[in-house]
C-alpha positions as CSV (number, residue, x, y, z in Angstrom):
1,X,22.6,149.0,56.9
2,X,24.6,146.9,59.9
3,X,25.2,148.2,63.2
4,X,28.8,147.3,63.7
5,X,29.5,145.0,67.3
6,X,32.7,145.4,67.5
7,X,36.2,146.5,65.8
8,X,37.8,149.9,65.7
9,X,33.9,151.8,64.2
10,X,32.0,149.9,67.5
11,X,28.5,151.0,67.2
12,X,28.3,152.9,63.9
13,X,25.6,152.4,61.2
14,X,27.0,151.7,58.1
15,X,26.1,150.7,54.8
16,X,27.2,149.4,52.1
17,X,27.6,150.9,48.6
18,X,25.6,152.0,45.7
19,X,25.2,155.1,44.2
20,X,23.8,154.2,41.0
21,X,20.2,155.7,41.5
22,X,17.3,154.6,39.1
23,X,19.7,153.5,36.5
24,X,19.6,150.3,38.3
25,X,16.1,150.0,37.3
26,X,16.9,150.1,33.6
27,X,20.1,147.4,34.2
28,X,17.4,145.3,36.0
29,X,14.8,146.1,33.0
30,X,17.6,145.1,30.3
31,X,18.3,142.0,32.6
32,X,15.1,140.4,32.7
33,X,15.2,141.4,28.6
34,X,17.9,139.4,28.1
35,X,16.3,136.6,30.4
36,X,13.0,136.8,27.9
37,X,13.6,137.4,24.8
38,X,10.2,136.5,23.9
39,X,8.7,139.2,25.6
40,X,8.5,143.8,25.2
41,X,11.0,145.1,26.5
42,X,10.5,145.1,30.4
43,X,11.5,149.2,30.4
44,X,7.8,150.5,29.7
45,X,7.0,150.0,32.9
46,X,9.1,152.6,34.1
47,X,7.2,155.8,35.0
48,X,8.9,159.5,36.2
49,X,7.0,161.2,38.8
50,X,7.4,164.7,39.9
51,X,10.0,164.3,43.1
52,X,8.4,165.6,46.5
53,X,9.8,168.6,48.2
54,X,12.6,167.9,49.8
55,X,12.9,164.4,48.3
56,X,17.1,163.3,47.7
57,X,18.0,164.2,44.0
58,X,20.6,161.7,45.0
59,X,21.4,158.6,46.8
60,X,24.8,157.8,47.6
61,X,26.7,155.9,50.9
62,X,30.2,156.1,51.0
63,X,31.6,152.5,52.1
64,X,34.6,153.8,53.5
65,X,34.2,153.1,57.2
66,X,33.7,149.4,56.1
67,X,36.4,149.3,53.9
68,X,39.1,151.1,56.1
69,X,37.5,150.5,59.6
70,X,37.1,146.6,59.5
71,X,38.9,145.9,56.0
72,X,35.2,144.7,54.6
73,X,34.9,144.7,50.4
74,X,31.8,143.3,48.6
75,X,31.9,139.9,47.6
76,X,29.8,140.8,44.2
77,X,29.5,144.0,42.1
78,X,26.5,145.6,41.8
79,X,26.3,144.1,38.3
80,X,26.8,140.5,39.2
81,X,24.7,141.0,42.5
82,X,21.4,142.0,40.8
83,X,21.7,139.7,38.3
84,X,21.8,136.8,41.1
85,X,19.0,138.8,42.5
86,X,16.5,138.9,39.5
87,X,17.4,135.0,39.1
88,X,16.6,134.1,42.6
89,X,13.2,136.0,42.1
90,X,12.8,134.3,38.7
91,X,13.4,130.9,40.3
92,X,10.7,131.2,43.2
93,X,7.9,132.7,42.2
94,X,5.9,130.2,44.2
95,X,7.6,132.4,47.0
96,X,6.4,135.8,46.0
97,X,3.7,135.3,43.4
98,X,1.0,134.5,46.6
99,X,2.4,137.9,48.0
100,X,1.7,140.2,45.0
101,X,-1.5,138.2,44.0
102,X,-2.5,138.8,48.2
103,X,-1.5,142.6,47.8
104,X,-3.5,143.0,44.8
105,X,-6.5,141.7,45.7
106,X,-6.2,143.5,49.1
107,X,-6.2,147.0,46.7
108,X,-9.4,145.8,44.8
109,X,-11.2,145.4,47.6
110,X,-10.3,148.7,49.0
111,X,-11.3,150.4,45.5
């Protein structure tokens, strides 16, 4: 979300688009599949909770403002944008894997 500056929607929040809900996780699941053939299927981890009251059944932003207010369209689709996502991730894991490994042991100790 971007708090527009300047142009014709002047101090607006808008976001951009993507109203694909959890099927992204399966599309980043299959990804990382194709990625590693040689291991399960990455889509086991995916658990369904019960949704808490009041929790969105749905999340959708409607781009229009960007599109029509300051002529803005994605450089990527979704498709092509996770995919450069899940690579970048892939590629520095000496970035994130101290984080995670942190995190975890930060929950053990609190156990």
């Amino acid at each position: 979300m971007v708090t527009v500056a300047a142009g014709p929607v002047t101090g607006r929040d808008l976001c951009a688009p993507n109203s694909r809900g959890a099927s992204c996780f399966r599309q980043v699941c299959a990804y990382l599949d194709e990625l590693r053939l040689s291991e399960p299927r990455h889509d086991r981890f995916i658990t369904y909770v019960t949704d808490r009251p009041g929790h969105d059944k749905r999340y959708a932003i409607d781009a229009s403002k960007l599109e029509t207010g300051l002529g803005w369209r994605a450089k990527e689709t979704f498709d092509t944008g996770i995919k450069k996502t899940v690579r970048w991730y892939l590629e520095r894991s000496d970035w994130w894997k101290p984080i995670r490994d942190y995190v975890i042991g930060t929950v053990r100790q609190a156990a």
